[in-house]
C-alpha positions as CSV (number, residue, x, y, z in Angstrom):
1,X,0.0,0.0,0.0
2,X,1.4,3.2,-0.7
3,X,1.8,6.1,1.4
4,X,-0.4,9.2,0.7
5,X,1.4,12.3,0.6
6,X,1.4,15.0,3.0
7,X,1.5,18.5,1.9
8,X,1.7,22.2,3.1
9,X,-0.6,24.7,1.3
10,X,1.1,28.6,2.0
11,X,-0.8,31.4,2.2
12,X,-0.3,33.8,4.7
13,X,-3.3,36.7,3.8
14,X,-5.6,37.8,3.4
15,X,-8.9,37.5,3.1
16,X,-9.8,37.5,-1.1
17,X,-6.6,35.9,-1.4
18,X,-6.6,32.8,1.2
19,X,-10.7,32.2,0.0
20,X,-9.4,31.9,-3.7
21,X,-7.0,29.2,-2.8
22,X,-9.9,26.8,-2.1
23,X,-9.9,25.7,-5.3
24,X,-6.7,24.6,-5.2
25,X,-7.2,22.7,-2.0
26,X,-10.1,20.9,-3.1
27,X,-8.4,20.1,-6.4
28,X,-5.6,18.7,-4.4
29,X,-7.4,16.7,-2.0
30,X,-9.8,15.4,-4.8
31,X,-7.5,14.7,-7.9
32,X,-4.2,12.9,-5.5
33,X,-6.0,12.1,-2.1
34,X,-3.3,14.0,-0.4
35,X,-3.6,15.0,3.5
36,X,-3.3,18.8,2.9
37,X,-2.6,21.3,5.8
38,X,-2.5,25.0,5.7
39,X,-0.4,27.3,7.1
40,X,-1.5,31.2,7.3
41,X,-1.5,34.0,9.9
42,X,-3.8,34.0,12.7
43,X,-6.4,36.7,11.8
44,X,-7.4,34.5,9.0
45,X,-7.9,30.8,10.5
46,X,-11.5,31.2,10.3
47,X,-11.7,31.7,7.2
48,X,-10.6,27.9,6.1
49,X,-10.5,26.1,9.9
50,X,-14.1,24.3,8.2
51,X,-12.5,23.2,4.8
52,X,-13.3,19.8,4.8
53,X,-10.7,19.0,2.0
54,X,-7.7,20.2,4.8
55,X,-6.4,18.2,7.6
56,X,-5.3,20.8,9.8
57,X,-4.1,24.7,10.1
58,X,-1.2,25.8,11.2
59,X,-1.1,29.4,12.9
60,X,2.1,31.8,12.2
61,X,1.7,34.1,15.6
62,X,5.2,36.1,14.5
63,X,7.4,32.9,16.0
64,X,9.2,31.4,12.7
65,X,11.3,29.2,15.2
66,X,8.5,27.7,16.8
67,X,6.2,27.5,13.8
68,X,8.8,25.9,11.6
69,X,9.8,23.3,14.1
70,X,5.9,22.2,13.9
71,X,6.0,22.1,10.8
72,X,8.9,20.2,10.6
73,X,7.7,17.7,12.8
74,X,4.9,16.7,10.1
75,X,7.5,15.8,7.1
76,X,5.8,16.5,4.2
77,X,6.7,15.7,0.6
78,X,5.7,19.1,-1.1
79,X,4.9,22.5,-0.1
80,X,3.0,24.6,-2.0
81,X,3.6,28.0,-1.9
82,X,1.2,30.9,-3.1
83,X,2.2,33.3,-1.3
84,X,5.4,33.9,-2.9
85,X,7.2,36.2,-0.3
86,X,10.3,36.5,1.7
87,X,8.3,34.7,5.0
88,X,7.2,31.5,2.7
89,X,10.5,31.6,0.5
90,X,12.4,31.1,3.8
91,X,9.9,28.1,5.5
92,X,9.8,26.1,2.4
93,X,14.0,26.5,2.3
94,X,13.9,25.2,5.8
95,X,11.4,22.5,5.3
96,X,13.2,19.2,3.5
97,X,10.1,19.4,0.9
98,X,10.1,20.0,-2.8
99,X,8.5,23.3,-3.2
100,X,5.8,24.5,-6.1
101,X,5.4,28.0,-5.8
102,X,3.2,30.5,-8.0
103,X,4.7,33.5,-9.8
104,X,3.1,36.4,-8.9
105,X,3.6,37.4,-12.5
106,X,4.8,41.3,-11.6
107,X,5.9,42.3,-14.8
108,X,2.8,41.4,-17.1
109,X,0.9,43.0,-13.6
110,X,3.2,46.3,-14.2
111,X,3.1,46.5,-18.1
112,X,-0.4,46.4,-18.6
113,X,-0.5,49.3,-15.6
114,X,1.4,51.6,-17.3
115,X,0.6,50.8,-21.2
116,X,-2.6,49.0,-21.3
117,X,-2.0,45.9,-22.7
118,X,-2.9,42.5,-21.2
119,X,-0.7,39.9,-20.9
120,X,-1.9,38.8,-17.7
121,X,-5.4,37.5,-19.3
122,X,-6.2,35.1,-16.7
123,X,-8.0,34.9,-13.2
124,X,-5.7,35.0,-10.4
125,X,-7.0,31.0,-9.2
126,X,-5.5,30.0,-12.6
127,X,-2.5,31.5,-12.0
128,X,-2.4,29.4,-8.8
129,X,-2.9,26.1,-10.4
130,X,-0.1,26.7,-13.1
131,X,1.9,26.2,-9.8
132,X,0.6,22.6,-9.2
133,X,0.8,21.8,-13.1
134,X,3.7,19.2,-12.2
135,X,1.2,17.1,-9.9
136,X,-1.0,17.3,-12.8
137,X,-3.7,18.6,-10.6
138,X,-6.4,20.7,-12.8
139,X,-9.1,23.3,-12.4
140,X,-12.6,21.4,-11.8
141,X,-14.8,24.2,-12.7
142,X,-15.8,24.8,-9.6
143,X,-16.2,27.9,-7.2
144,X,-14.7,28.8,-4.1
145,X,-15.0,26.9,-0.7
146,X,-16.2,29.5,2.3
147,X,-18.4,27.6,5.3
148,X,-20.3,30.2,6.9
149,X,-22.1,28.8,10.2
150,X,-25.0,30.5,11.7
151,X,-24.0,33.7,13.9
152,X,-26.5,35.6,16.2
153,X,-27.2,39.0,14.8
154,X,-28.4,41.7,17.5
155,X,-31.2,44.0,16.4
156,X,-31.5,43.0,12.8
157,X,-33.7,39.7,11.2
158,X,-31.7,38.1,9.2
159,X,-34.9,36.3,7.3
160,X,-35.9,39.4,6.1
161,X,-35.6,41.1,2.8
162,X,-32.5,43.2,2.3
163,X,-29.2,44.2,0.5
164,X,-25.9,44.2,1.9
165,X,-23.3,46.8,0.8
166,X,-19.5,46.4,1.8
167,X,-18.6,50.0,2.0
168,X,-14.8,49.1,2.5
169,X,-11.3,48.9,1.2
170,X,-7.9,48.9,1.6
171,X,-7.2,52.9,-0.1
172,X,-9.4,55.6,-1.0
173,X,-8.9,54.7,-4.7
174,X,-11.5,51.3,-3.9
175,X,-13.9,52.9,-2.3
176,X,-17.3,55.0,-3.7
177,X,-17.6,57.8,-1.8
178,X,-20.8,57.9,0.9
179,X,-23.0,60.6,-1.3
180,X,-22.4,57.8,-4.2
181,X,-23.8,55.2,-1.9
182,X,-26.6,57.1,0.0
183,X,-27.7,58.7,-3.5
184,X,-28.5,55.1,-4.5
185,X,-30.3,53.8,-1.2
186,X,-32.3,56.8,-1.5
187,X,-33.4,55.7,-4.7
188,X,-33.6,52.0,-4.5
189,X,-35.8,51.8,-1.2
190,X,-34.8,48.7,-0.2
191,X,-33.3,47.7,3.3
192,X,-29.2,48.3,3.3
193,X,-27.3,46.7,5.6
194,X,-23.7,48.5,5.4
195,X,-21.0,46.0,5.9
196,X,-17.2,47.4,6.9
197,X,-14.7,47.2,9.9
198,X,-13.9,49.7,12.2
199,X,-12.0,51.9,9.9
200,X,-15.2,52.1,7.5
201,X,-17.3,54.3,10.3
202,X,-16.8,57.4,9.3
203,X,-17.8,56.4,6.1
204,X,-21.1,54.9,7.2
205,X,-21.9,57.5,9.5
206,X,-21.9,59.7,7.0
207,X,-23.9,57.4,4.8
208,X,-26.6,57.5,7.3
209,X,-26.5,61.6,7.5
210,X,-27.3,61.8,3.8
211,X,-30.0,59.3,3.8
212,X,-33.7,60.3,3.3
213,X,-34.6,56.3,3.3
214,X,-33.9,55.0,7.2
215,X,-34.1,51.6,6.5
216,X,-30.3,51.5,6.5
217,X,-28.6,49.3,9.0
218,X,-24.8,50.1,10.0
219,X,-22.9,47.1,10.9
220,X,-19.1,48.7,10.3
221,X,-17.1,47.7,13.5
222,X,-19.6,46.0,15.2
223,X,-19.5,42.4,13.6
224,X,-16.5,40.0,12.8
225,X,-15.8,38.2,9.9
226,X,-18.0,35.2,10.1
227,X,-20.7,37.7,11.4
228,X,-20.4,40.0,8.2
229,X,-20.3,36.7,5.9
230,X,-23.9,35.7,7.7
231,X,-25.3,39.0,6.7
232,X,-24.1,39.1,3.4
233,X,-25.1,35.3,2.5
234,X,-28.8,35.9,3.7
235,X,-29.3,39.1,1.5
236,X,-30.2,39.2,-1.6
237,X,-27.5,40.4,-3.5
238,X,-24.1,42.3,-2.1
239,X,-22.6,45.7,-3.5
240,X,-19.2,46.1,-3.1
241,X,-15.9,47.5,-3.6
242,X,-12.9,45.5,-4.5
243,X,-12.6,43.9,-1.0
244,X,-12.3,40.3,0.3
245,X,-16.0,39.9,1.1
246,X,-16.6,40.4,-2.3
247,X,-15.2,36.8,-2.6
248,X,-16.7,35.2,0.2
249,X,-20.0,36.4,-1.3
250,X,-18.5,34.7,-4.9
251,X,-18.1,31.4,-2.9
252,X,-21.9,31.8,-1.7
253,X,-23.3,31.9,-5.9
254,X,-25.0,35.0,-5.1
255,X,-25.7,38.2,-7.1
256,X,-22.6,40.6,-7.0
257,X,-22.7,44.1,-8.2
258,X,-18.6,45.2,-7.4
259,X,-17.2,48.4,-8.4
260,X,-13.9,48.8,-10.2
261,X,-11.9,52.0,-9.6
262,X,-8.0,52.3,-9.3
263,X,-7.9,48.3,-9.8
264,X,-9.3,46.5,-12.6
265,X,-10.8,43.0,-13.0
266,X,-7.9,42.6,-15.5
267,X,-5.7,42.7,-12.8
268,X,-7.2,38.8,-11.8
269,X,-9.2,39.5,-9.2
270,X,-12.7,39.7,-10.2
271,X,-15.5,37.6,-8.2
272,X,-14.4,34.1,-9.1
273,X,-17.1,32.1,-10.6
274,X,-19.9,34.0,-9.0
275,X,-23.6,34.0,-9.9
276,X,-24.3,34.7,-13.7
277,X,-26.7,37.7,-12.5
278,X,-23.2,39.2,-11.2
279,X,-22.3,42.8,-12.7
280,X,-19.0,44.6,-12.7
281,X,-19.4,48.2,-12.6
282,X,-15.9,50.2,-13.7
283,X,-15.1,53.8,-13.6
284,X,-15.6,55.4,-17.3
285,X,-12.5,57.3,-16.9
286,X,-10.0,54.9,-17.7
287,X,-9.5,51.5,-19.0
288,X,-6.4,50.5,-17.4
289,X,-5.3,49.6,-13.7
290,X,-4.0,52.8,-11.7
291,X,-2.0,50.5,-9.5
292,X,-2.2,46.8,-8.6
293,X,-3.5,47.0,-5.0
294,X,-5.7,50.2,-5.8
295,X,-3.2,53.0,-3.2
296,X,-2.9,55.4,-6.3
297,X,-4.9,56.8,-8.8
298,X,-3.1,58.8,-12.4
299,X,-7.2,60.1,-12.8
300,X,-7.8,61.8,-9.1
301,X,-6.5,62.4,-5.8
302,X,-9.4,60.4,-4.1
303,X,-9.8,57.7,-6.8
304,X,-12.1,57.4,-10.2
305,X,-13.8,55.2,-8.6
306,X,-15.5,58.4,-7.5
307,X,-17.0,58.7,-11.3
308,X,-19.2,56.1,-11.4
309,X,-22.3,57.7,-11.4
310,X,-25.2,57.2,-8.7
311,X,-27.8,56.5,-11.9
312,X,-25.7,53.3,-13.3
313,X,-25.7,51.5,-10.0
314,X,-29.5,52.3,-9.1
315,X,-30.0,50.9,-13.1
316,X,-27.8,47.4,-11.6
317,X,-29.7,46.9,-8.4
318,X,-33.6,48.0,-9.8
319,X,-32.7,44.7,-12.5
320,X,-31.5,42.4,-10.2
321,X,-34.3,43.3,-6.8
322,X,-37.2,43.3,-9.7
């Protein structure tokens, strides 16, 4: 009988990112019958501590000595590594493994920045599976893995009819601005539930100010990540900026109407096999990426993602709530 190979799946954040290396995972576990475990940082365990395709999850707390001597300790025959940074480059040196690791592709990412052309032309999940190409593992043509238990929601019923909007991002370039936002729930009339951390409060605060409608529920800082995935899962349909929840919502086959700024679904990240009734709404003013992670805009100080207009996104959401 032969022995079934262990392997180490890397990816240290964050939330888009680890959620679209389900796939992979599955793929893995389905196509070789490997015993797969995960290493990743500790704010993101919950996001894959349910996969049923992993064995277990190793937390990096900030102690390589101690995480690499567990990890040692477990002997596995391959690591693969999509994270592709210094931290992963140095475990999988350490670790007496062969190592597949993903190429983050930065000069296709850069050259179709700065000129416009596309040589990227892929989603960012198959860029991960070119790295496991030599275990001959393919893409199944499925979606993304995300469990999502039930969570207890204070003040707000979760059984009845709503949208959920993920005001959020990682720079002002992702992010429509709140008169954008409250210009459409005014029109739209239709329960909001605003989704966003602690940082996103200003923002949804200011959202409320401008709103004539008041059925408009702020949830920014006061729920974590499992508790932001219930809310979004039992709406009807998510609107969002370029954000991590916008592929949790993916994994749930749900209407998604994302908004495309400073980054660019040619960049790879685009909900990944969502619902067909899925829209991607992107700034008229340019074509091209501004930058790959969205920080600067060549358009605007405070992002074209600002120049989507109110009108198109009421047009999106009246088709889909119809």
């Amino acid at each position: 009988m032969s022995k079934k190979l262990k392997i180490l799946v890397i990816r240290f954040s964050s939330i888009g990112d680890i959620v679209l290396t389900t796939p992979i995972v599955r793929c893995i576990k389905l196509q070789l019958g490997a015993e797969i475990d995960y290493l990743t940082n500790s704010s993101y365990e919950t996001l894959i501590n349910k996969n049923k395709y992993l064995n277990k999850v190793h937390i990096y707390n900030d102690n390589f000595k101690s995480t690499l001597k567990n990890l040692k300790e477990q002997k596995y025959d391959y690591v693969i590594d999509l994270q592709n940074n210094f931290r992963s480059i140095l475990f999988c040196l350490l670790l007496s493994a062969k190592v597949f690791r993903f190429k983050k592709n930065t000069f296709k990412r850069l050259w179709l920045i700065y000129t416009g052309k596309n040589r990227l032309n892929n989603h960012i999940v198959d860029r991960y599976f070119t790295a496991v190409l030599p275990l001959n593992v393919i893409k199944d043509k499925k979606g993304l893995d995300f469990i999502c238990t039930d969570q207890k929601i204070t003040g707000f019923d979760v059984s009845s009819s709503y949208i959920s909007w993920c005001i959020g991002g990682s720079y002002e370039g992702k992010k429509l601005s709140p008169s954008q936002i409250s210009n459409t729930i005014n029109e739209i009339k239709k329960p909001v539930v605003l989704i966003g951390g602690d940082g996103d409060q200003e923002i949804s605060s200011q959202v409320l100010r401008l709103c004539n409608y008041k059925e408009v529920f702020d949830f920014c800082g006061k729920t974590n990540l499992m508790q932001s995935a219930f809310l979004i899962k039992n709406s009807q349909l998510l609107l969002t900026n370029d954000t991590g929840m916008m592929h949790i919502a993916a994994s749930f086959s749900m209407p998604v109407i994302s908004f495309w700024g400073c980054t660019k679904p040619s960049l790879g990240f685009s909900p990944y096999m969502s619902s067909s009734k899925s829209v991607k709404i992107i700034t008229p003013t340019t074509f091209r990426p501004c930058s790959k992670h969205g920080k600067t805009c060549r358009v605007k100080q405070e992002g074209c993602i600002k120049n989507i207009s109110s009108k198109k996104i009421i047009e999106e959401v009246n088709k889909l709530i119809k």
